[in-house]
C-alpha positions as CSV (number, residue, x, y, z in Angstrom):
1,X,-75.0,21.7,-61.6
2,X,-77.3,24.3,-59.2
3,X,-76.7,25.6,-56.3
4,X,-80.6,25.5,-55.2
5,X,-79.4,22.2,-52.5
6,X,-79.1,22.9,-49.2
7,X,-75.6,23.7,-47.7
8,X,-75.0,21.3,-45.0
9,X,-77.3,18.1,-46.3
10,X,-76.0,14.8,-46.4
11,X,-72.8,14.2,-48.8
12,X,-72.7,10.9,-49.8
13,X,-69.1,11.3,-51.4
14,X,-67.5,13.2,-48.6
15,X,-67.7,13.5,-44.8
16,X,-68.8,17.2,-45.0
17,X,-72.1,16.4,-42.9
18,X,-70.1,14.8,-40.6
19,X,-67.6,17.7,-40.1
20,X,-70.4,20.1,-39.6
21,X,-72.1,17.2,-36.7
22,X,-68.4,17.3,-35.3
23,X,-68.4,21.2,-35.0
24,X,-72.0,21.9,-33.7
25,X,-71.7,19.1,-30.5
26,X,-69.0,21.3,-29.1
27,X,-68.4,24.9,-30.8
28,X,-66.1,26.5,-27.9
29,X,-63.8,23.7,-28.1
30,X,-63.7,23.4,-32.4
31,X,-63.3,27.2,-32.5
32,X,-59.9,27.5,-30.5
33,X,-58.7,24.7,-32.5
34,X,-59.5,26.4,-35.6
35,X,-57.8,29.9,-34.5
36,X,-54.6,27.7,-33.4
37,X,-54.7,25.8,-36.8
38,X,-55.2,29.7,-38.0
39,X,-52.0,31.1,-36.1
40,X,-50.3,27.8,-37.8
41,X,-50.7,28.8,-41.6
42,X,-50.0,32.6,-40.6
43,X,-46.5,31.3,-39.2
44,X,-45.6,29.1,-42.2
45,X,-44.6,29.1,-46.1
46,X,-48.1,28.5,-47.3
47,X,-48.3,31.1,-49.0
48,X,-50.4,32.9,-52.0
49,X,-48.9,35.7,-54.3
50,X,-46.8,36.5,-51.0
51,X,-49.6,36.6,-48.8
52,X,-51.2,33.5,-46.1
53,X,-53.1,31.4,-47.6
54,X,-56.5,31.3,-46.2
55,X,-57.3,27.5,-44.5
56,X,-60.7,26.6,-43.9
57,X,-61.2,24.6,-40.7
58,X,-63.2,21.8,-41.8
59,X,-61.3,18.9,-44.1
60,X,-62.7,18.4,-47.4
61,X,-62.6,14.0,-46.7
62,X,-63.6,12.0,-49.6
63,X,-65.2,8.7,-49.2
64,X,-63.7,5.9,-51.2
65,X,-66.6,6.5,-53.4
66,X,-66.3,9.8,-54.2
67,X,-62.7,9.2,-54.2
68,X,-62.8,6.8,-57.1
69,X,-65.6,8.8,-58.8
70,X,-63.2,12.1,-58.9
71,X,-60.0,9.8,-60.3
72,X,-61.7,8.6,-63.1
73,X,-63.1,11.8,-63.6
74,X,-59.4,12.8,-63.8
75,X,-58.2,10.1,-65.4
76,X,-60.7,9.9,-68.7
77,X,-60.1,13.3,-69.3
78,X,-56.6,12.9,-69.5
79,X,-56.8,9.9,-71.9
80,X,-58.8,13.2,-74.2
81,X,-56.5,15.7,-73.7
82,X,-53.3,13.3,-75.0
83,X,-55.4,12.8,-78.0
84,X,-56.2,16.0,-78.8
85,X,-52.3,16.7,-78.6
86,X,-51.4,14.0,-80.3
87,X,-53.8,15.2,-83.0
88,X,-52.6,18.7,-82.7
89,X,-48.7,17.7,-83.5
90,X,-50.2,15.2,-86.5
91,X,-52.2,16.8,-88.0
92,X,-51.6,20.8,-89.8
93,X,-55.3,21.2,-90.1
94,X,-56.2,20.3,-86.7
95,X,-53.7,23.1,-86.1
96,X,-55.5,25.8,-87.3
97,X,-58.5,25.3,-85.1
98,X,-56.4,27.0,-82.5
99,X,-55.1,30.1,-83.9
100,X,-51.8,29.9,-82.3
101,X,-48.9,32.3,-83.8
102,X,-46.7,30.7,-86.1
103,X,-43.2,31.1,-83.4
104,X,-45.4,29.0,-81.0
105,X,-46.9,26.9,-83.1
106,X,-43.3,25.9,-83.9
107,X,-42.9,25.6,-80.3
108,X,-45.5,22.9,-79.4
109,X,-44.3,20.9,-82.8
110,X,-41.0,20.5,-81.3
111,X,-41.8,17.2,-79.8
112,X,-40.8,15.9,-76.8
113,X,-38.5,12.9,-76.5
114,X,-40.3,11.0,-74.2
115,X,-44.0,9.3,-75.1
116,X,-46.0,11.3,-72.2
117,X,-47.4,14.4,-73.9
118,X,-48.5,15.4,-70.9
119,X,-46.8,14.5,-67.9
120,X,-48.1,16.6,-65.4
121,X,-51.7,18.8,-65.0
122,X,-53.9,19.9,-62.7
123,X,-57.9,19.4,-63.8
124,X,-59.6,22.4,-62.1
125,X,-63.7,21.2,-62.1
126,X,-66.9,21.9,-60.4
127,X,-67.4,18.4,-58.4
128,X,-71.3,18.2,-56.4
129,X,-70.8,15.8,-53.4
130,X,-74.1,14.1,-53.6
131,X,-74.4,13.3,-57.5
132,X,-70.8,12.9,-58.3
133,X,-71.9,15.1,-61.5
134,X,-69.1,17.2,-62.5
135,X,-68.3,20.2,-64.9
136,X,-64.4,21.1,-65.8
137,X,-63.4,25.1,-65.2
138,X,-59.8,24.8,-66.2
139,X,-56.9,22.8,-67.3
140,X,-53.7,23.7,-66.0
141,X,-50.3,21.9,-67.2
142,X,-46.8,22.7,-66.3
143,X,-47.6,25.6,-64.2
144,X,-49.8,23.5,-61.8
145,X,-49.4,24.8,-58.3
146,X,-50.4,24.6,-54.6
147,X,-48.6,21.1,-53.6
148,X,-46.9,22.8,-51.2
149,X,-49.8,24.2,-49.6
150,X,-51.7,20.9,-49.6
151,X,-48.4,19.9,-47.3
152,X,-48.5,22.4,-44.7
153,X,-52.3,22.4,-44.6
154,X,-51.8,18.4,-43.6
155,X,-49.9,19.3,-40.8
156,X,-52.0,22.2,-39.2
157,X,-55.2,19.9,-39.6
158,X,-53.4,16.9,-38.0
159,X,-53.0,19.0,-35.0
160,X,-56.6,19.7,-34.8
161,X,-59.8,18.9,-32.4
162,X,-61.3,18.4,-36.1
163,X,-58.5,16.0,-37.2
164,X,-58.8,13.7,-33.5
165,X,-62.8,13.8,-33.7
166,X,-62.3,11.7,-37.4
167,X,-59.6,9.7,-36.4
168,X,-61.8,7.9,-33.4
169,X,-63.8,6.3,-36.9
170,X,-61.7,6.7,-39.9
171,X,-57.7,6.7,-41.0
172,X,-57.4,9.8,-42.9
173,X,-54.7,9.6,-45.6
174,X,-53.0,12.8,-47.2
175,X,-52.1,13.0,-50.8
176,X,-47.8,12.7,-51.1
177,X,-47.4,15.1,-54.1
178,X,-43.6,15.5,-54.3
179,X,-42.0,12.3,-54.3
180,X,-44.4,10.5,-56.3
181,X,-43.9,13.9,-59.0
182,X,-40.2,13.1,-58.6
183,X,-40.6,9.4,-59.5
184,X,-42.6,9.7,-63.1
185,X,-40.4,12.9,-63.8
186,X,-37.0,10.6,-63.3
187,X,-38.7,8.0,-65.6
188,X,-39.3,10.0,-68.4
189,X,-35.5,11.8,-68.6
190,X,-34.2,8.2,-68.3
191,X,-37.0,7.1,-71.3
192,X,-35.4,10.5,-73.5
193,X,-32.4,7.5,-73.6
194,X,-29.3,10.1,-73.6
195,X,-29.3,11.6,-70.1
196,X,-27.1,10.5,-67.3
197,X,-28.8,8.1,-64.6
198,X,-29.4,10.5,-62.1
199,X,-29.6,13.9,-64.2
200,X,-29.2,17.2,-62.8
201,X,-32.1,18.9,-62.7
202,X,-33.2,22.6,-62.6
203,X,-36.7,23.6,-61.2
204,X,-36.7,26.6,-63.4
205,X,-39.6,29.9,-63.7
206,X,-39.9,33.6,-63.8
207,X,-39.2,33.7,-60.2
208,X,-40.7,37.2,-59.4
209,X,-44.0,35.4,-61.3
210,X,-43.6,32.4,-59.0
211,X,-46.8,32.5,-56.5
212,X,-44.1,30.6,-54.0
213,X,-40.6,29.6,-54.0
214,X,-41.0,27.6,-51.1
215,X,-42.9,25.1,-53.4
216,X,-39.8,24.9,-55.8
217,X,-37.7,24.5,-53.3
218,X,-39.8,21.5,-51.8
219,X,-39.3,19.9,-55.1
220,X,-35.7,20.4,-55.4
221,X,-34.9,18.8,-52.2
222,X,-37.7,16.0,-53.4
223,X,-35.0,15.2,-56.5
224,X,-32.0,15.5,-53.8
225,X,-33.5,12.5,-52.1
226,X,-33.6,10.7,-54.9
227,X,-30.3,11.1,-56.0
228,X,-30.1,13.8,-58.4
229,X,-28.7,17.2,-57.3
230,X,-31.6,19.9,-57.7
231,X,-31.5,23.5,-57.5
232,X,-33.9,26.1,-58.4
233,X,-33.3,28.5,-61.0
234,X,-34.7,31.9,-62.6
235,X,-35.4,31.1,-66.4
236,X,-33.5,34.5,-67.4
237,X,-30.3,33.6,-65.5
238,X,-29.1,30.4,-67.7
239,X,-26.4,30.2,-69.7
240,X,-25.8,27.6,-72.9
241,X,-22.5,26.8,-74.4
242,X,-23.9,24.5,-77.2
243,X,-23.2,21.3,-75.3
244,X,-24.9,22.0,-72.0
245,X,-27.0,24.7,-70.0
246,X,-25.7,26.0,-66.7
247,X,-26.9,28.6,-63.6
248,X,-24.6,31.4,-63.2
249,X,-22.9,29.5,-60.3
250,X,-21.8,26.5,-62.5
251,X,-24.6,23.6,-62.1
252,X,-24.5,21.9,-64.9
253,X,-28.4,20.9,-66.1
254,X,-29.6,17.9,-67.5
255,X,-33.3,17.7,-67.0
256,X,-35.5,21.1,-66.4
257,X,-38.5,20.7,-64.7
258,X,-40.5,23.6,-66.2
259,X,-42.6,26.2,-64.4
260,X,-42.6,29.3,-66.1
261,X,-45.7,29.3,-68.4
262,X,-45.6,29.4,-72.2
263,X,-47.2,32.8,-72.6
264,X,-44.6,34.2,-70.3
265,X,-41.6,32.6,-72.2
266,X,-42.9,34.0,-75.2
267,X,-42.6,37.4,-74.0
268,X,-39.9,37.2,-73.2
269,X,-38.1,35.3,-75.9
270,X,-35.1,37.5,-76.4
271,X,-33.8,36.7,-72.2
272,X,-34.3,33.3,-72.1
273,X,-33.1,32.4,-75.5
274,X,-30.0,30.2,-74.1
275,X,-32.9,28.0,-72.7
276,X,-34.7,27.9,-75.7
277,X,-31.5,26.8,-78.0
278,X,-30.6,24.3,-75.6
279,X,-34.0,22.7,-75.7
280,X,-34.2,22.8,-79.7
281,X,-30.5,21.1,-79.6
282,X,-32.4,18.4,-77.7
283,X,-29.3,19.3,-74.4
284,X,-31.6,19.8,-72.0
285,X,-34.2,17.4,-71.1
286,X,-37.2,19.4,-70.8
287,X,-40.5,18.2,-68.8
288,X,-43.3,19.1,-69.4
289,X,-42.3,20.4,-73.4
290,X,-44.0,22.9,-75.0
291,X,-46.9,20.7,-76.3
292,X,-48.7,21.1,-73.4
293,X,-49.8,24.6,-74.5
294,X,-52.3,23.0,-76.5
295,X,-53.9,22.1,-72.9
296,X,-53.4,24.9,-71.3
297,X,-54.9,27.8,-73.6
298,X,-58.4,28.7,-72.8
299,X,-59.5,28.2,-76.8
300,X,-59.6,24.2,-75.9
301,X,-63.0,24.0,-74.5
302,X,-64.3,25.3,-78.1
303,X,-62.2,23.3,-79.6
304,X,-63.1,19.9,-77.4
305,X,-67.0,20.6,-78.8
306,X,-66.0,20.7,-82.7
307,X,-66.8,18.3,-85.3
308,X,-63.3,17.9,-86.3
309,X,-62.0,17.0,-82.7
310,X,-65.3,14.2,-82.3
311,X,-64.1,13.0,-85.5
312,X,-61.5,11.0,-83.7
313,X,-62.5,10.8,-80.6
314,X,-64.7,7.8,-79.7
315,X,-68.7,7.8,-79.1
316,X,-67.8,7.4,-75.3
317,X,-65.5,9.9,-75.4
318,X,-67.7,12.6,-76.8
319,X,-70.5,12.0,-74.4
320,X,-68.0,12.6,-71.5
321,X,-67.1,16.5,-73.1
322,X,-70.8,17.0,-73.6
323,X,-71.8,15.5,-70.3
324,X,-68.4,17.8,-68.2
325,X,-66.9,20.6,-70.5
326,X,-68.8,23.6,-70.8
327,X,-70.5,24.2,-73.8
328,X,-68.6,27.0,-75.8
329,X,-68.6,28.6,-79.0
330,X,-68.6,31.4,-81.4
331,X,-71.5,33.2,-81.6
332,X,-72.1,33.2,-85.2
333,X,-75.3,33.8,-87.1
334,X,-75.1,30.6,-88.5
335,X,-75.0,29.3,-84.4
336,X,-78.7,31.1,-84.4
337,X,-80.2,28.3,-86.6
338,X,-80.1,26.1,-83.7
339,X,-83.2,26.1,-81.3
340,X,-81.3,25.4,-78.0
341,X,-79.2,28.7,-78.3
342,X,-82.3,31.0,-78.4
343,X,-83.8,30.9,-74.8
344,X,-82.1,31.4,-71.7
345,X,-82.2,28.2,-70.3
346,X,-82.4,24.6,-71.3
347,X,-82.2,21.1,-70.5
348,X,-79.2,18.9,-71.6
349,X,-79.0,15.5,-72.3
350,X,-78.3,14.1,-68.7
351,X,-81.1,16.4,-68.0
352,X,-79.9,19.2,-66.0
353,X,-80.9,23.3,-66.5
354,X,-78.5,25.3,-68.0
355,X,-77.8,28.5,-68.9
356,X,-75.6,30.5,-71.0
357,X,-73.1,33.0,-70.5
358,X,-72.1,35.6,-73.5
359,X,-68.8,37.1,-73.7
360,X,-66.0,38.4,-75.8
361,X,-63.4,36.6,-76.8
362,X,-60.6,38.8,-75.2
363,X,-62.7,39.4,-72.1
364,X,-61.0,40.0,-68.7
365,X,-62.5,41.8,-65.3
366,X,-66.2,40.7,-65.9
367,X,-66.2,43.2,-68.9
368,X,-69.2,42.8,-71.5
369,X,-70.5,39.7,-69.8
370,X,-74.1,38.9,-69.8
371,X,-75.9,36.0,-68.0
372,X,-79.0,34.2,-69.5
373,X,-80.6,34.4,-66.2
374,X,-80.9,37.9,-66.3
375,X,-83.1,38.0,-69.3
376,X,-86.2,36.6,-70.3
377,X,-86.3,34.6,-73.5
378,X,-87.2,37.4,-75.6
379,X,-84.3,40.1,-74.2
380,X,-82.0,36.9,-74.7
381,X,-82.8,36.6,-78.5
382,X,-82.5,40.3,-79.0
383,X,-79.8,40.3,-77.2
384,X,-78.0,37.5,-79.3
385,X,-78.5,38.6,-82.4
386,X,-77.2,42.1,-81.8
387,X,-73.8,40.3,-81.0
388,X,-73.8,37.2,-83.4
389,X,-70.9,37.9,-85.4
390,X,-69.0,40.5,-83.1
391,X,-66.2,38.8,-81.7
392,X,-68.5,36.8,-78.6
393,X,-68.7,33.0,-77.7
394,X,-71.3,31.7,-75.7
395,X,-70.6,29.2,-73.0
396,X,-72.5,27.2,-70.6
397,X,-72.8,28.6,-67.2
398,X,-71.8,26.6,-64.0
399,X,-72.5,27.1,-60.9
400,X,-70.4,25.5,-58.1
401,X,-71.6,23.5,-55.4
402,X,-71.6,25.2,-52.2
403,X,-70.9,23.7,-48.9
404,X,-70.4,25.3,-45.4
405,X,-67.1,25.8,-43.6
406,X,-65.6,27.6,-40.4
407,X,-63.4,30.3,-41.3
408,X,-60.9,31.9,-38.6
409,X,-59.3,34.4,-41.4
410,X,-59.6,37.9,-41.8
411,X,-62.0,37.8,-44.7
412,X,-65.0,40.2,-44.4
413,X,-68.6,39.0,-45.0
414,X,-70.5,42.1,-45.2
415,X,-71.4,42.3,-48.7
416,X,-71.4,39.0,-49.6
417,X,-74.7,38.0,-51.4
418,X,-73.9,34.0,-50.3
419,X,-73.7,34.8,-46.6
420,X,-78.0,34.7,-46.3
421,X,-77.3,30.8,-47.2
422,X,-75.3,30.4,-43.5
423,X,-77.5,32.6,-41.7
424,X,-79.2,30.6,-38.8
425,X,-76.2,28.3,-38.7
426,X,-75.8,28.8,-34.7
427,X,-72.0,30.2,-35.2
428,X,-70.7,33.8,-36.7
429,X,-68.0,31.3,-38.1
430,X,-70.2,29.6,-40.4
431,X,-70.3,30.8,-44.1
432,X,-71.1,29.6,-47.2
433,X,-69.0,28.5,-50.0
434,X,-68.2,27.9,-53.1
435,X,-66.3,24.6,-54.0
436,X,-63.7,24.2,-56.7
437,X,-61.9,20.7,-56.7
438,X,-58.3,20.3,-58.8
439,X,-57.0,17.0,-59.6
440,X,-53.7,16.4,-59.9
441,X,-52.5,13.4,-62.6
442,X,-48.6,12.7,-63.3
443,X,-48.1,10.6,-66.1
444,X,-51.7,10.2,-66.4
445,X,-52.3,9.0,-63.1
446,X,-54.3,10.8,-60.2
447,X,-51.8,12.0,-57.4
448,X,-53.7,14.8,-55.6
449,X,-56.7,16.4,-54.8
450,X,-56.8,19.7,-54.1
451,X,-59.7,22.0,-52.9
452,X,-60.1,26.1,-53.5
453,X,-63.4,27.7,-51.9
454,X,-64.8,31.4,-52.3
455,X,-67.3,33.0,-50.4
456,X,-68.3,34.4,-53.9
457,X,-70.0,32.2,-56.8
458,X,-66.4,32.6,-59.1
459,X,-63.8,31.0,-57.3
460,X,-60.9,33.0,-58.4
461,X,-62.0,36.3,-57.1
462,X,-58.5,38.1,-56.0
463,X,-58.5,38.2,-52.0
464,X,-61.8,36.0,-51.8
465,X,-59.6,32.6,-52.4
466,X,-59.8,29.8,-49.6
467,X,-58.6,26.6,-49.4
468,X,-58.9,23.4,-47.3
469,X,-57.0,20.4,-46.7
470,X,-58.2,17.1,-49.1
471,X,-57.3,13.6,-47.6
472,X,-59.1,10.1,-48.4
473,X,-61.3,8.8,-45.3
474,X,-61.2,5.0,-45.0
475,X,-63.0,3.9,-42.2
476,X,-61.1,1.9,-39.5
477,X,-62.1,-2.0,-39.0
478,X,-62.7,-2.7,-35.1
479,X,-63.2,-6.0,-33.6
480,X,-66.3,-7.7,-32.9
């Protein structure tokens, strides 16, 4: 994946070129729309580690191509990840790829009584909009976020110049994220066998931790209309009496639909132990279990490109992880005896450039990072080798696909080394960015798109995070 396109050249998966026709034919007009749609998120609960999200003003639109090209993207990789769960609870050896302490390993063996290993993710991955070529960034399981947002970002766009320019050619259809979560979630407490037909159910985190409550509480009243009685609830709070877990007002809970993250639990084992008891006493129905760690900790995409998880996987299968998940692993010396490692760039089997980025294991804020690019081949060699052995992995680099957007936030532009890229655009509202797309799959299905830009090259660059409303575009049929 480069980023040496042109922003603004004609997507054949989504409608961006057509946004960006839209915008330029009248640019007075599209900009009040865009501070109105502005003023819109500012007033509601779309909101990001207690601050407004910031809403692009053009609509990230998928064609049905690109539409069906980003749900099997989706959907094969989370046929993969259930294996490599599977695997994970099977097999002791497989186990030890990961490292995982002994108390959580314990954790993710506890297995869930329901056959959906994974129930719910969101697939973070680097989509380009004119090959359909793709490469993952992240997996995220239980702790999947941003529905809520995708919801109130419909509703500002629909009130949009943008939003009636479409509609004169195509019906735009939103993604429903909350019922349709509600449905495969009810399915799976009724498959556990022992649960009452409509089970009390607890949307439960580490609330102070929770980027939004107004999500949770979306979902709550999402089980409400279904039948079952819903509340949210802070993880700490609960209360177990060997036969059931309650909230400190009472509500009994049947089914938990689980927020908080493992890590999080983990540290802090000792508060929520009456939820833990009650889920190893099998009480409490508890979606998504604790097998889904296995997905969501960051060792997977070395684990993904080991001999011992292509061992079961099929020949298909492992051409999708080399063709999508990054390259990454330990820089050994043993790693140096292969050719492709040494230079700072080469091309892969589907015939793209790459590059490689070095790192510690335990890296966080950009610390002791170094990019092939910046090196020529012999820097890069010397540069290896002085770390082969040191605690680094190397990983392929990606870099996203950029697009342009109008953005009526308060984000400032003046040191951003992407803004030469919208310069000459006609509009001081034009910028470039950089394009993340999550995919949302209950019960192994996709549900969702959801979009994430930065003005940056990393999307999650704290205060540099945009986002921007994802529908499906099917063009109308008129009569002759």
């Amino acid at each position: 994946m480069t980023v040496e396109k042109k922003t603004g050249s004609a997507n054949l998966l989504t409608l961006q070129h057509q946004a960006e026709h839209f915008y330029y034919n009248d640019m007075t007009e599209h900009d009040k729309s865009g501070a109105e749609e502005n003023m819109d998120i500012l007033r509601s609960d779309a909101k990001y580690m207690g601050s407004p999200v910031k809403m692009l003003y053009f609509p990230k639109l998928f064609t049905q191509e690109g539409y069906r090209k980003v749900r099997e993207a989706g959907e094969q990789a989370w046929r993969i990840l259930v294996k490599v769960i599977r695997a994970y609870l099977d097999h002791p050896d497989y186990r030890q790829l990961f490292g995982f302490p002994k108390e959580l390993e314990k954790m993710i063996c506890h297995r869930p009584e329901y056959s959906t290993l994974l129930p719910i993710c969101r697939l973070d991955m680097f989509f380009d909009e004119e090959t359909g070529d793709f490469r993952f960034c992240e997996f995220n399981a239980d702790g999947s976020s941003a529905m809520n947002e995708n919801r109130i970002m419909t509703e500002a766009y629909r009130k949009t110049l943008m939003y009636r320019c479409f509609s004169e050619r195509y019906e735009q259809k939103p993604f429903e994220l909350f019922d349709s979560w509600v449905k495969v979630f009810l399915d799976l407490v009724r498959e556990a066998g022992h649960y009452p037909a409509h089970p009390q159910v607890a949307v439960v985190d580490f609330l102070e931790k929770s980027i939004t409550t107004a999500e949770l509480e979306q979902f709550a009243e999402a089980f409400r209309k279904s039948g079952s009685d819903a509340c949210v609830a802070e993880i700490r709070s609960l209360s177990y009496d060997g036969e059931h877990l309650y909230t400190p007002d009472g509500f009994r809970i049947d089914a938990i639909y689980r927020r908080a993250v493992t890590s999080d639990i983990l540290d802090h084992r000792d508060e929520v132990r009456p939820f833990l008891d009650a889920v190893r006493d099998r009480k409490v129905c508890l979606i998504g279990d604790f097998c889904t760690q296995v997905v969501h900790d960051k060792i997977l995409f070395k684990v993904l490109h080991m001999d011992r998880t292509k061992a079961f996987l099929t020949e298909e299968e492992n051409l999708y992880i080399e063709d999508h998940v990054p390259y990454t692993a330990d820089l050994t010396p043993a790693l140096l005896q292969q050719e492709k490692f040494l230079h700072t760039s080469w091309t892969c089997r589907s015939g793209r450039n790459c590059r490689w980025i070095l790192k510690p294991e335990d890296s966080y804020g950009a610390h002791g990072i170094f990019y092939s690019g910046d090196y020529t081949d012999a820097q890069w060699l010397e540069l290896i080798r002085a770390h082969a052995g040191g605690g680094y992995i190397l990983q392929e680099y990606v870099s996203p696909y950029r697009t342009l957007n109008a953005d009526y936030t308060d984000t400032d532009y003046t040191d951003n080394p992407w803004q030469k890229q919208a310069e000459g655009q006609k509009s001081p509202r034009i910028h470039s960015f950089a394009n993340m797309t999550g995919m949302y799959l209950y019960g192994g299905h996709l549900a969702g798109i959801y979009s994430r830009l930065s003005p940056q090259n990393i999307i999650s660059v704290e205060g540099d995070e945009h986002e921007m409303v994802s529908m499906v575009a099917e063009e109308k049929l008129f009569n002759q």
